[in-house]
C-alpha positions, -999 to 999 in steps of 0.1 A, spaced: 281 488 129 277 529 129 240 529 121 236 498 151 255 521 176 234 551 163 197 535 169 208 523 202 218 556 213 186 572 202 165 545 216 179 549 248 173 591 241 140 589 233 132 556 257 114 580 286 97 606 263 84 605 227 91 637 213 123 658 205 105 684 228 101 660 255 137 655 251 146 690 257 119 695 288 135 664 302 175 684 299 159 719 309 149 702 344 176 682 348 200 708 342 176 732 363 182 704 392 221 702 394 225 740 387 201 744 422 215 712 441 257 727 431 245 761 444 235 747 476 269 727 478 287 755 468 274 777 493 270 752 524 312 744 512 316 783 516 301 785 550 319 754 562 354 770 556 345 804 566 333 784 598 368 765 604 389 798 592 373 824 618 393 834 648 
C-alpha cells in the first residue's frame, strides 16, 4: 500500500518535467511567483489602510 501511495506521488512529481532538476526550476519559479504576487498584496493592503486611516 506504502510503495502504491509512493509511485503515485512521484508520478504526479515528476508528471510535467523529467528530471529532478526540472523539478527544482519548476519550485524556484513557482516560489519566485507567490514571493512577487504576496509583495504586491502586501503592499497594495498597506496603502489601502494607510488610505482609510489618514485624517
Amino acid at each position: 500500500m506504502f510503495k502504491s501511495i509512493l509511485l503515485v506521488i512521484l508520478i504526479i512529481l515528476f508528471q510535467g518535467c523529467a528530471t529532478w532538476s526540472g523539478v527544482k526550476q519548476d519550485s524556484k519559479t513557482a516560489w519566485k511567483a507567490t514571493k512577487d504576487t504576496s509583495s504586491e498584496a502586501y503592499q497594495g493592503v498597506k496603502k489601502s489602510i494607510h488610505e482609510a486611516t489618514a485624517d
